[in-house]
N, CA, C and O of each residue as an XYZ file, in Angstrom:
880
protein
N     107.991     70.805    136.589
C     107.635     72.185    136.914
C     106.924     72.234    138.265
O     105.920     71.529    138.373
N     107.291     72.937    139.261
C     107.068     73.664    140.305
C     105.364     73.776    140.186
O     105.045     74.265    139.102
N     104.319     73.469    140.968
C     103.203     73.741    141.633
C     102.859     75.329    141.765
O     103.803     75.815    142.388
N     102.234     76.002    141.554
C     102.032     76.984    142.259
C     100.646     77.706    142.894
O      99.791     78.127    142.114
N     100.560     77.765    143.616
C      99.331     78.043    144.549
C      99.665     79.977    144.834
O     100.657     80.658    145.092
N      98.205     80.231    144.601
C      97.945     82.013    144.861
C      96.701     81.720    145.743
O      95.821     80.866    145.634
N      96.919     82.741    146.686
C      95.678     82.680    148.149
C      95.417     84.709    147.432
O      96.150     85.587    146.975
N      94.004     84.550    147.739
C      93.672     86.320    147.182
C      92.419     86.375    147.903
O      91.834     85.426    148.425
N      92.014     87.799    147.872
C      90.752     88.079    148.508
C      90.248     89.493    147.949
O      90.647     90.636    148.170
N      89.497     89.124    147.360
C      88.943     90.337    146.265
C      88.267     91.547    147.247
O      87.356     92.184    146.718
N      88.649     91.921    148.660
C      88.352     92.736    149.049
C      90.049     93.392    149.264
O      90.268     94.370    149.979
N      90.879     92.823    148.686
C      92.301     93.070    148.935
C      92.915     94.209    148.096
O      93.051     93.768    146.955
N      93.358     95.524    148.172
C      93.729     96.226    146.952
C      94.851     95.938    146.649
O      95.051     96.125    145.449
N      96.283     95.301    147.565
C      96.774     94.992    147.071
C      96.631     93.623    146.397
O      97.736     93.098    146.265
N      95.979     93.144    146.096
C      95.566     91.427    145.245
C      95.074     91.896    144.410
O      95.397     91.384    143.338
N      94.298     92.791    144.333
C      93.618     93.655    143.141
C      94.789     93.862    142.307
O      94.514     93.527    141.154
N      95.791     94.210    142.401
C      96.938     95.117    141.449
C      97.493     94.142    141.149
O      97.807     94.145    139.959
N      97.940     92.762    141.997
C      98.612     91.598    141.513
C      98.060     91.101    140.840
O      98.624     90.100    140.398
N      96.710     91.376    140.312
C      95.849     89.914    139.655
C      96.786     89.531    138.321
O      97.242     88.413    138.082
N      96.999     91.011    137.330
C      97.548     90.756    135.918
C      98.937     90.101    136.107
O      99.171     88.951    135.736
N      99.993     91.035    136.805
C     100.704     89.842    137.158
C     101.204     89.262    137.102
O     102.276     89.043    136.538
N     100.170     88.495    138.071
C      99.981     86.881    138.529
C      99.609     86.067    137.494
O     100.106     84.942    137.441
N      98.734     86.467    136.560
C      98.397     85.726    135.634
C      99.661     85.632    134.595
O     100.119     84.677    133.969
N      99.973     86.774    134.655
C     101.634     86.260    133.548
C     102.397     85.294    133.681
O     103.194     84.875    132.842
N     102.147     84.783    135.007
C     103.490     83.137    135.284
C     102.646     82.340    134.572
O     103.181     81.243    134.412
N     101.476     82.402    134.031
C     100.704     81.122    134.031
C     101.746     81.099    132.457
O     102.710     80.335    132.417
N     101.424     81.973    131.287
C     101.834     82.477    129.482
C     103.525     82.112    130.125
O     104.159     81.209    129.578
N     104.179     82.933    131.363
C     105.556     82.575    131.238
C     106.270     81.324    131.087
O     107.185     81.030    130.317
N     105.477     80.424    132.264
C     106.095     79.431    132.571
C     105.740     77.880    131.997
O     106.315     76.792    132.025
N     104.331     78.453    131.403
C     103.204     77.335    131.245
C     102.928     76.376    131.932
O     103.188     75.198    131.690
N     102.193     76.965    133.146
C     101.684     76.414    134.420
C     100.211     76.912    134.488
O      99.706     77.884    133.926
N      99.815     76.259    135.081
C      98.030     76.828    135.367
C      97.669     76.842    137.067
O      97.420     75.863    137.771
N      97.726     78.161    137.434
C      98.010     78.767    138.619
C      96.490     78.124    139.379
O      95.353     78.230    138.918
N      96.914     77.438    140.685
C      95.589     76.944    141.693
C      95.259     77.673    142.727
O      96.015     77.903    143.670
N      93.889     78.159    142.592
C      93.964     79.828    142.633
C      92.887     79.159    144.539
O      92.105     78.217    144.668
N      93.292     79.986    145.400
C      92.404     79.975    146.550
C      91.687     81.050    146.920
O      91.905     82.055    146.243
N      90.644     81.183    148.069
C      90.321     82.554    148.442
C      90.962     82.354    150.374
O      90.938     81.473    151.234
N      91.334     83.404    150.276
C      92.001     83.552    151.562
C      91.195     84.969    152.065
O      91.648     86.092    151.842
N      89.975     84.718    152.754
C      89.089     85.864    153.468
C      89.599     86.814    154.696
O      89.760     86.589    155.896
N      89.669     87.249    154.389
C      90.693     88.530    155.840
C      89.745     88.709    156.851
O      88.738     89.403    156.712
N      89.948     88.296    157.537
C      89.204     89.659    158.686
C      89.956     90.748    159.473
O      90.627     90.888    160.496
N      89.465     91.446    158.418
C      90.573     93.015    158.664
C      89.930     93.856    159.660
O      90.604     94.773    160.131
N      88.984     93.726    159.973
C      88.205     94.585    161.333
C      89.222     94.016    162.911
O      89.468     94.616    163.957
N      89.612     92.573    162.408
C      90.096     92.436    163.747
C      91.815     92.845    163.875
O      92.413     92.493    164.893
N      92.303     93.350    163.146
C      93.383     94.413    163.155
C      93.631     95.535    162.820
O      94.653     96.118    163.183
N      92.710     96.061    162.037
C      92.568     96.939    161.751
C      91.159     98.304    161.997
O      90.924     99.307    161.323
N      90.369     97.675    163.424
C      89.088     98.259    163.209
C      88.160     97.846    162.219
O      88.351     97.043    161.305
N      86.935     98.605    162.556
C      85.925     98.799    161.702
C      85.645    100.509    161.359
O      86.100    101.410    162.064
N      84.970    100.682    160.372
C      84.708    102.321    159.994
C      83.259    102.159    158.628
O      82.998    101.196    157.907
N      82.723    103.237    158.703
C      82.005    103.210    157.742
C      81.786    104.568    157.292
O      82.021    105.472    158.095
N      81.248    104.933    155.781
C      81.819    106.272    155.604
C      80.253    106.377    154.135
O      79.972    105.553    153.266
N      79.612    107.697    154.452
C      78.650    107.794    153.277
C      79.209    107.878    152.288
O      80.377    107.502    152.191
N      78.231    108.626    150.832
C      78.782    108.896    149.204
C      79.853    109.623    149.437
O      80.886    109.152    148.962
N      79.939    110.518    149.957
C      80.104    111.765    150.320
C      81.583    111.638    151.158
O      82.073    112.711    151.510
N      82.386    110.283    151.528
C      83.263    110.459    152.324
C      83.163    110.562    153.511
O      84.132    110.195    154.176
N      81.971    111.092    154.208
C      82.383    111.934    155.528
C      82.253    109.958    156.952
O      81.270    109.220    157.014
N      83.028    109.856    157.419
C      82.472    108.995    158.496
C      81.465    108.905    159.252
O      81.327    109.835    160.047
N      80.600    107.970    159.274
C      79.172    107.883    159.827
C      79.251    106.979    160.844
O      78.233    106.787    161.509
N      80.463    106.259    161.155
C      80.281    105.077    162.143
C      82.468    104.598    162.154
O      83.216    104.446    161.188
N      82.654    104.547    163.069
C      83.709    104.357    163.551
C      84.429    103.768    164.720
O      84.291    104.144    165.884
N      85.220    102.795    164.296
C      85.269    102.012    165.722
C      86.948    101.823    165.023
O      87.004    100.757    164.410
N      87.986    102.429    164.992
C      89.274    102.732    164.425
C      89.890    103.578    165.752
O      89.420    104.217    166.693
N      91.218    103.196    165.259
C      92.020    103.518    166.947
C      92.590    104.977    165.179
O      92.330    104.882    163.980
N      93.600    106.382    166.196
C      94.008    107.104    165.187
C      95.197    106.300    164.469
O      95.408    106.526    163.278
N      95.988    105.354    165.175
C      97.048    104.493    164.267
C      96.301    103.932    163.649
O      96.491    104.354    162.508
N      95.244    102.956    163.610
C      94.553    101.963    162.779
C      94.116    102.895    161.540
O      94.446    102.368    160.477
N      93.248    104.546    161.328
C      93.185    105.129    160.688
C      94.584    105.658    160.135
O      94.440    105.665    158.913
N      95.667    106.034    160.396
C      96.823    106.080    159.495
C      97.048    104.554    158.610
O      97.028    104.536    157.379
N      97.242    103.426    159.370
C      97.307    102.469    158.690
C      96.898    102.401    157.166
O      97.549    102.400    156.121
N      95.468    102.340    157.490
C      94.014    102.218    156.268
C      94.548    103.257    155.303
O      94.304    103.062    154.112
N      95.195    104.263    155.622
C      94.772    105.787    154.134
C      96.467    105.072    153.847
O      96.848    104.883    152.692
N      97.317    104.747    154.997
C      98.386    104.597    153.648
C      98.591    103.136    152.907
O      99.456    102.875    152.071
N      97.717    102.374    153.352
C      97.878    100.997    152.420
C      96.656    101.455    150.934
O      96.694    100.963    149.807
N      95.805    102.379    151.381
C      95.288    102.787    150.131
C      95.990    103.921    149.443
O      95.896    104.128    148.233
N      96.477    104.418    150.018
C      97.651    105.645    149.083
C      98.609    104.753    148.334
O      98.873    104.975    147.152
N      99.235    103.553    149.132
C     100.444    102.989    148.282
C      99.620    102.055    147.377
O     100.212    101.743    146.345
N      98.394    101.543    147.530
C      97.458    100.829    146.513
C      97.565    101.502    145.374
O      98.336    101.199    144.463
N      96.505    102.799    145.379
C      96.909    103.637    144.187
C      97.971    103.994    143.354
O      97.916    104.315    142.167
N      99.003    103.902    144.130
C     100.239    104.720    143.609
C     100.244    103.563    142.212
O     100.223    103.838    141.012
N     100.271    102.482    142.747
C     100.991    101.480    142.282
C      99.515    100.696    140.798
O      99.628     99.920    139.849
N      98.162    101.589    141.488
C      96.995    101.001    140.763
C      97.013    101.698    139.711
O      96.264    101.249    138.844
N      97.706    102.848    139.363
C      97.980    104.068    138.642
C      98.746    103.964    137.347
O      98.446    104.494    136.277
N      99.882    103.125    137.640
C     100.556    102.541    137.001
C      99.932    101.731    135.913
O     100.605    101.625    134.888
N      98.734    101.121    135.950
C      98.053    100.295    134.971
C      97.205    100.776    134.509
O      96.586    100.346    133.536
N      96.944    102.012    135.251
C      94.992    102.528    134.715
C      94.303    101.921    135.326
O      93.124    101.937    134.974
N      94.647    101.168    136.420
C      93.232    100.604    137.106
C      92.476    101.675    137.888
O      93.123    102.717    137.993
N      91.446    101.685    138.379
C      90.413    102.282    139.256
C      90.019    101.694    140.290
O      89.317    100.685    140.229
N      90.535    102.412    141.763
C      90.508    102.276    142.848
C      90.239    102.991    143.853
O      90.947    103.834    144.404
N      88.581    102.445    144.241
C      88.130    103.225    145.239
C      88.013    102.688    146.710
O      87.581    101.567    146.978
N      88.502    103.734    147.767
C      88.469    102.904    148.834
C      86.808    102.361    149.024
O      85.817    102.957    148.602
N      86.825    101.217    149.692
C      85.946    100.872    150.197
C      85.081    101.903    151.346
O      85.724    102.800    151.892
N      83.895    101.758    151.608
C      82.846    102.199    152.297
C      82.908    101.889    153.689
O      82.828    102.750    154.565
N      83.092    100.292    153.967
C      82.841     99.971    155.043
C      84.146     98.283    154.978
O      85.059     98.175    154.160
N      83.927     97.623    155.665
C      84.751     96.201    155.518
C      83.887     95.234    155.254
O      83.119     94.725    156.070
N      83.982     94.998    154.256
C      83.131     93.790    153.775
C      83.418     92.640    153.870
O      84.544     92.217    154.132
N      81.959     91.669    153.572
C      82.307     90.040    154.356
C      82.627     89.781    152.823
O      81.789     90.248    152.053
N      83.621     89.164    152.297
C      83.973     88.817    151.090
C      83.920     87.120    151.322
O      84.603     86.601    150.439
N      83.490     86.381    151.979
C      83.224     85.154    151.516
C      82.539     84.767    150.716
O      83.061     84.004    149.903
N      80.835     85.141    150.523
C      80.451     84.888    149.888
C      81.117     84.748    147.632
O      81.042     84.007    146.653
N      81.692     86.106    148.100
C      82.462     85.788    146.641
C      83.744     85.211    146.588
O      84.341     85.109    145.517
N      84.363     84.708    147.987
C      85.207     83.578    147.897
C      85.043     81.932    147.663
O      85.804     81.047    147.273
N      83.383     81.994    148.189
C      82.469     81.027    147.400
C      82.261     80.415    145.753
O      82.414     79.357    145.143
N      81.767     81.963    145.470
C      82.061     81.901    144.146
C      83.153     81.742    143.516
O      82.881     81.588    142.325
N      84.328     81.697    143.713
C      85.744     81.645    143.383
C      85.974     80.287    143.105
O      86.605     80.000    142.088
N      85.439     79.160    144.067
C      85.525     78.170    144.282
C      84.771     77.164    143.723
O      85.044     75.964    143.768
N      83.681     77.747    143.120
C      82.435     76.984    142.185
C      82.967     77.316    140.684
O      82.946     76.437    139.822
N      83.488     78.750    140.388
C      84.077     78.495    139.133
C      85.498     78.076    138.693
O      85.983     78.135    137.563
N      86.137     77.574    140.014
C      87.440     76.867    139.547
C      86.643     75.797    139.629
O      86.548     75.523    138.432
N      85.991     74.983    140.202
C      85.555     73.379    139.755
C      84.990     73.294    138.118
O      85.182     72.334    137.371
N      84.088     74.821    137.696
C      84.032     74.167    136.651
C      85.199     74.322    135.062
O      84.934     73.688    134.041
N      86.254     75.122    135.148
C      86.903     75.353    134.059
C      87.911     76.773    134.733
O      87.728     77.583    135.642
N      88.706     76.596    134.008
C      90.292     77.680    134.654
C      89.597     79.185    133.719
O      89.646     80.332    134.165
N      89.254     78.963    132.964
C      88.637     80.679    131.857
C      88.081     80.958    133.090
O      88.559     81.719    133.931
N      86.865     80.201    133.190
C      85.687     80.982    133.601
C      85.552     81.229    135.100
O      84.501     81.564    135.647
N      87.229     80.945    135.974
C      87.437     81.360    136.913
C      88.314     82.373    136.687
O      88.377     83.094    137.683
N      89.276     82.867    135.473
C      89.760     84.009    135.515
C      88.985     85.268    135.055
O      89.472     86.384    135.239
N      87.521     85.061    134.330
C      86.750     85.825    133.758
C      85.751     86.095    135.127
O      85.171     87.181    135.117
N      85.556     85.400    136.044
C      84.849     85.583    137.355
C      85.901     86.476    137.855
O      85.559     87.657    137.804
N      87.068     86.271    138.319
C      87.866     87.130    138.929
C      88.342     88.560    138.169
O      88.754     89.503    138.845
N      88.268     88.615    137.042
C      88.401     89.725    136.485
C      87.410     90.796    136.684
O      87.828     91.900    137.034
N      85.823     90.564    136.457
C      84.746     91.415    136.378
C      84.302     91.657    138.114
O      83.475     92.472    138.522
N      85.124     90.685    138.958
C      84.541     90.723    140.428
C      85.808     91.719    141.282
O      85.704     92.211    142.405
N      86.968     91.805    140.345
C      87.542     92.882    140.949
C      87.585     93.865    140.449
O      87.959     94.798    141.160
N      87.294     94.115    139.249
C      87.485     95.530    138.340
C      85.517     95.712    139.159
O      85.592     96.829    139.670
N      84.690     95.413    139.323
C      83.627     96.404    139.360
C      83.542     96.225    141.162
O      82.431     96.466    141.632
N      84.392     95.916    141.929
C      83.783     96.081    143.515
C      84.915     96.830    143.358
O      84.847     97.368    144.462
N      86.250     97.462    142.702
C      86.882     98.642    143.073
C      86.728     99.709    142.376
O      87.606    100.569    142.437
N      85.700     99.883    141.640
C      84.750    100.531    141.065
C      83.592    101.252    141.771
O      83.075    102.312    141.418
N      83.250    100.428    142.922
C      82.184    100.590    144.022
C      80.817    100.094    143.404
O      79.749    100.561    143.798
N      80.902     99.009    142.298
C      79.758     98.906    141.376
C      79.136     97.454    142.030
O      78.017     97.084    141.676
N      79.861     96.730    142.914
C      79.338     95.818    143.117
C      79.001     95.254    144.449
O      79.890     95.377    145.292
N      77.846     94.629    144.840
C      78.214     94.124    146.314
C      78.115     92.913    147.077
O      77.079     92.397    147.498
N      79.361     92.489    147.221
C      79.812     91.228    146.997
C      79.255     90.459    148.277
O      79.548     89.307    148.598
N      78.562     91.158    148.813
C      77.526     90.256    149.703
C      76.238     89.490    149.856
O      75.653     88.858    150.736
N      76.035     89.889    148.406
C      74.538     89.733    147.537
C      74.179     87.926    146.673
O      74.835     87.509    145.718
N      73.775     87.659    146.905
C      73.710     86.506    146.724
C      73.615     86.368    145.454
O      74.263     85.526    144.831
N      72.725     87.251    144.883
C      71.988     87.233    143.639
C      73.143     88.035    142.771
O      72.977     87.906    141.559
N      74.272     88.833    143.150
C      75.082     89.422    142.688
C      76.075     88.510    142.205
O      76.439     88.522    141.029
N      76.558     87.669    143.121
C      77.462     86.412    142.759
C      77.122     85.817    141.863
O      77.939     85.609    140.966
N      75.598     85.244    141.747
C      74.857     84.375    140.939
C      75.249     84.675    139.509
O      75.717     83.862    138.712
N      74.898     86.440    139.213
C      75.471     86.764    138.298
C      75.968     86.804    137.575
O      75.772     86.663    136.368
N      77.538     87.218    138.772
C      78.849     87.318    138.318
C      79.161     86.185    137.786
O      79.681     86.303    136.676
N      78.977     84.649    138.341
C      79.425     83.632    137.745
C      78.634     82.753    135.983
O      78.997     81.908    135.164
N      77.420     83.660    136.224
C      76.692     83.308    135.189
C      77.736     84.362    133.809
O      78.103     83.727    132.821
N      78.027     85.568    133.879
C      78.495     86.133    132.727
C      79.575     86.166    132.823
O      80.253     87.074    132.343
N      80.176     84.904    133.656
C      81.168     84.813    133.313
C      81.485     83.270    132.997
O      82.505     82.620    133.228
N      80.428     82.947    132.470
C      80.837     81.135    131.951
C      79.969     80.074    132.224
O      79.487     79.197    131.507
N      79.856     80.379    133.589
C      79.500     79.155    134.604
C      77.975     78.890    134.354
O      77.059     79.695    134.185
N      77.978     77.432    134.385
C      76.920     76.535    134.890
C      76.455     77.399    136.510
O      77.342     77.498    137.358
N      75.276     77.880    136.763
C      74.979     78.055    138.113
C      74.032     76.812    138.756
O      73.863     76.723    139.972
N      73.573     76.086    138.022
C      72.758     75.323    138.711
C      73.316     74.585    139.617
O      74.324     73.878    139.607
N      72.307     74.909    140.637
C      72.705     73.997    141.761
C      73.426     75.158    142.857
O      73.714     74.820    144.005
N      73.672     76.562    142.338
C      75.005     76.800    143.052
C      74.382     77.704    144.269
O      75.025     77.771    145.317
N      73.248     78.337    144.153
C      72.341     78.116    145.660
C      72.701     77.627    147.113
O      72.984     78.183    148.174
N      72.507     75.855    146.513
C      72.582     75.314    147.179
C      74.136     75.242    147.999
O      74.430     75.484    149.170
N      74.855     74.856    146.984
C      76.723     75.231    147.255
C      76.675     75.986    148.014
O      77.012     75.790    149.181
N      76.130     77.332    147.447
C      76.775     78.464    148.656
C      76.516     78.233    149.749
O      77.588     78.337    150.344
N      75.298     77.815    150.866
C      75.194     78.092    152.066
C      75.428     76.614    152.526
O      75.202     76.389    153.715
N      75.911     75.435    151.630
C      75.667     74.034    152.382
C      77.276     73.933    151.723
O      78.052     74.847    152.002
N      77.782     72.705    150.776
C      79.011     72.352    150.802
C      80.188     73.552    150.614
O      81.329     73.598    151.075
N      79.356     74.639    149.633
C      80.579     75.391    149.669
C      81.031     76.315    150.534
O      82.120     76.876    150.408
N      79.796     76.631    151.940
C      80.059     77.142    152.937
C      81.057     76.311    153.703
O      82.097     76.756    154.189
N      80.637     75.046    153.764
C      81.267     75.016    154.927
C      83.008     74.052    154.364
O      83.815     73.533    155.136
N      83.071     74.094    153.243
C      84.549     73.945    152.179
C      85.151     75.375    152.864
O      85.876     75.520    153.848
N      84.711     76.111    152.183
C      84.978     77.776    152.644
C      85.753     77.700    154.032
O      86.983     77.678    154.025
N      85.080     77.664    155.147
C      85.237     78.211    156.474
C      86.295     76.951    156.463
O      87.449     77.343    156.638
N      86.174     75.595    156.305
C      87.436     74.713    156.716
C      88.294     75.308    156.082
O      89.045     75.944    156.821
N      88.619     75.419    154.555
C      89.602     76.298    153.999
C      90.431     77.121    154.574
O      91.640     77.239    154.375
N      89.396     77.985    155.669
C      90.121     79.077    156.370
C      90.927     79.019    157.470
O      91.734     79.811    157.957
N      90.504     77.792    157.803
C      91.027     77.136    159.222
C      92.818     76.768    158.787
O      93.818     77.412    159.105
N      92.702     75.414    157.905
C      94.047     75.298    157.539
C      94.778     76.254    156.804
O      95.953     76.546    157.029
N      94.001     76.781    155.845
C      94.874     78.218    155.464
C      96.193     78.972    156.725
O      97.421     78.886    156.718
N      95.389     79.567    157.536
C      95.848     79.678    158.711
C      96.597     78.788    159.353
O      97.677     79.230    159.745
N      96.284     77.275    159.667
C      96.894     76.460    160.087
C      98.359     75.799    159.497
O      99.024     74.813    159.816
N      98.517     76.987    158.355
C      99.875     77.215    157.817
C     100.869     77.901    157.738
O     102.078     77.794    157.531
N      99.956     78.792    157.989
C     100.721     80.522    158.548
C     100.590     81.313    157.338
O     101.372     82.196    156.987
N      99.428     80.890    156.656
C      99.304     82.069    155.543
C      98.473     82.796    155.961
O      97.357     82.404    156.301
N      98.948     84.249    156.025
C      98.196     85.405    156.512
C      97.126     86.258    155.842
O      95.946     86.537    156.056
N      98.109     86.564    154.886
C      97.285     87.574    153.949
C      97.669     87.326    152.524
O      98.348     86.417    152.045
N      96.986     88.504    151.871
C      97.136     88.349    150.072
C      97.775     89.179    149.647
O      97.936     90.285    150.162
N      98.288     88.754    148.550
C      98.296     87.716    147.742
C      99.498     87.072    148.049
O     100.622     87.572    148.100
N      99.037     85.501    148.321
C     100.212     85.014    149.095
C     100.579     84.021    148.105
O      99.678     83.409    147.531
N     101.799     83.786    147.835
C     102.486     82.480    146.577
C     103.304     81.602    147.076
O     104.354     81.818    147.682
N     102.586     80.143    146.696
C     103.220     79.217    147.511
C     104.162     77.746    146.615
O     103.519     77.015    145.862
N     105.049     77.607    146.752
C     105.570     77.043    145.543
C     106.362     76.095    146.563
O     106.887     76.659    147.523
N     106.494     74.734    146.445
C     106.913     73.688    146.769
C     106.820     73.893    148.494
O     107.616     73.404    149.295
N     105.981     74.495    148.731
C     105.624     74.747    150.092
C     106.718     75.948    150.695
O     107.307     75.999    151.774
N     106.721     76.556    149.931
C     107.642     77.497    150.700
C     106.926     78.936    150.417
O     107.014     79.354    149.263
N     106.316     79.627    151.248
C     105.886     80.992    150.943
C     106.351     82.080    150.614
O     107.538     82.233    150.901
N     105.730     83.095    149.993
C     106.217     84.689    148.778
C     104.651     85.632    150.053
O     103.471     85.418    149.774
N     104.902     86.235    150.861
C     103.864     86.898    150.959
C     103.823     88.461    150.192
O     104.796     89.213    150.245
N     102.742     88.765    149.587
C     102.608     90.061    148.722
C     103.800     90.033    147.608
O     104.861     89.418    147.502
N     103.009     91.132    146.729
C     103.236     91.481    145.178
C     104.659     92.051    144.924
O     104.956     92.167    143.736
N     105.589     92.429    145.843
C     106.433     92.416    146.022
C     107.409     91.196    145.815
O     108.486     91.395    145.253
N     107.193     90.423    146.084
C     107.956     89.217    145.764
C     107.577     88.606    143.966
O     108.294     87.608    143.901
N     107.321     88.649    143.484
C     106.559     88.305    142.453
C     108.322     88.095    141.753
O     108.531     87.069    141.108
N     109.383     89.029    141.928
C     110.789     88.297    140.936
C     111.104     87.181    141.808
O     111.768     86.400    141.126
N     110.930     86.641    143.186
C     111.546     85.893    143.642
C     110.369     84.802    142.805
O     110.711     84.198    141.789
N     109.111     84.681    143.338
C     108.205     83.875    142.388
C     108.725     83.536    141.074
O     108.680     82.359    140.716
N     109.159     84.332    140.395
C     109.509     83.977    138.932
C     110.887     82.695    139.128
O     111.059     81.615    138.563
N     111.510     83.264    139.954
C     113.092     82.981    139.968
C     113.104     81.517    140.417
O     113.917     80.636    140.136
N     111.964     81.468    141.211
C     111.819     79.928    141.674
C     110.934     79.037    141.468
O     110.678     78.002    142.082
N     110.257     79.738    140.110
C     109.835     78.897    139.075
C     110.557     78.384    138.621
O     110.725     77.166    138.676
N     111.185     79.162    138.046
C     112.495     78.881    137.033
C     113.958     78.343    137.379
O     115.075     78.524    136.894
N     113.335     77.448    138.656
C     114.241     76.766    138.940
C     115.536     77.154    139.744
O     116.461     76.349    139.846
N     115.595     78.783    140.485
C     116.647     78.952    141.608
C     117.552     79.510    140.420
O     118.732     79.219    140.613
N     117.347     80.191    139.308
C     118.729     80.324    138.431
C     119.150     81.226    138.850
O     118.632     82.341    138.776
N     120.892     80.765    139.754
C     121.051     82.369    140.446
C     121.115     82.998    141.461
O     120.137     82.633    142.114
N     121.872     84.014    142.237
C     120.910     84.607    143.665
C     119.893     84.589    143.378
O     119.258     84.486    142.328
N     119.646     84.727    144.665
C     117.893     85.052    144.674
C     117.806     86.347    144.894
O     118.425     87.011    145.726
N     116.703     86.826    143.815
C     116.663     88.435    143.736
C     115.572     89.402    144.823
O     114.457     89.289    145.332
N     116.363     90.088    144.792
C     115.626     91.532    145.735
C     114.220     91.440    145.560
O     113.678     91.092    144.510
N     113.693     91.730    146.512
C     111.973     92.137    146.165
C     111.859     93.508    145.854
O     112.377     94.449    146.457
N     111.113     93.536    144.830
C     110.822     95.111    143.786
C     109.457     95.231    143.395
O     108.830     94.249    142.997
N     108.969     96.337    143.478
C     107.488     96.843    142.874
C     107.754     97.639    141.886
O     107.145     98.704    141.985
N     108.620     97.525    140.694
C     108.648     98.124    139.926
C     107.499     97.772    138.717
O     107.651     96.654    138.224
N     106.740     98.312    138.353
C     105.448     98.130    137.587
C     106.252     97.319    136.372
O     105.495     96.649    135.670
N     107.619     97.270    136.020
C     108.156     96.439    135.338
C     108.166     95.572    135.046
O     107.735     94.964    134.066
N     108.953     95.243    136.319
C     108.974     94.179    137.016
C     107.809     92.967    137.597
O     107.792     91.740    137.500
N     107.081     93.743    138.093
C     105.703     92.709    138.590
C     104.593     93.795    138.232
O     103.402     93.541    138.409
């Protein structure tokens, strides 16, 4: 059986909608998915912006294309977040999501649950607007109710697992993986949730053309 590697970034809405899924190849195929964090820096293509309770913009550094961009990757987020009942709020501002790509990485060392129970409660409540994933003490948390041993993990964050993290990001890149949710299977890349039948198809061993990419809530 085929390897499979998922790159995500819980500031991602579309990775947000892939999470469930994604987790279905694991029950389909009986594989146990090796999960990465792949940190965006979306300010550097997309601007920066910041916006009160209230919606209104308080700070803006967005070209008017970069603002079309942003409302329709969150319009087609929803469309598609809708489909499940999830809850999806745009973000406020662009957040540094390493720190909880940190955490991502301390609870896959200790057990596969208690990294899908970290990733579950860390994307259902930051697209919620309930959480803020820059908080040290927030992470601490998150990984505590969701399984994890924290001791020690302090230290992780700003010493080995920082700087695991930032190399991470280097070769990430130094592969040509861009963005999330990206699927990588015998080294050959699936970028976004869209591909998710070709993912299946080449799990399962190529049975076949290879099929169309579809977002049918069906389907993926």
């Amino acid at each position: 059986m085929s390897k499979l590697e998922v790159y995500i970034d819980y500031k991602s809405p579309y990775a947000f909608i892939a999470k469930d899924p994604t987790y279905a190849l694991e029950e389909q195929f009986g594989i146990e998915i090796d999960w990465y964090p792949l940190t965006l820096n979306i300010g550097s293509f997309l601007g920066t912006a910041r916006t009160n309770d209230a919606g209104k913009v308080v700070e803006n550094h967005r070209s008017p294309i970069q603002w079309l961009a942003v409302k329709y990757a969150y319009m087609d987020a929803r469309r598609y977040a809708s489909l499940r009942s999830l809850t999806l709020r745009g973000t406020q501002k662009i957040w540094d999501s390493s720190l909880a790509g940190i955490g991502m990485l301390w609870a896959k060392k200790q057990d596969h649950d208690v990294l899908k129970h970290y990733t579950d409660i860390t994307y259902e409540r930051f697209w919620k607007r309930e959480l803020d994933i820059e908080d040290e003490s927030v992470i601490l948390n998150l990984l505590q109710e969701a399984g994890a041993d924290i001791g020690g993990f302090s230290d992780y964050l700003y010493q080995e697992g920082r700087e695991y993290h930032d190399r991470l990001q280097n070769e990430i890149l130094d592969k040509g993986y861009f963005g999330v949710p990206t699927y990588v299977i015998d080294g050959e890349m699936y970028f976004g949730r869209e591909h998710l039948p070709r993912v299946r198809w080449h799990l399962a061993d190529k049975p076949g053309p290879l099929p169309d990419v579809a977002n049918d809530s069906v389907l993926v």
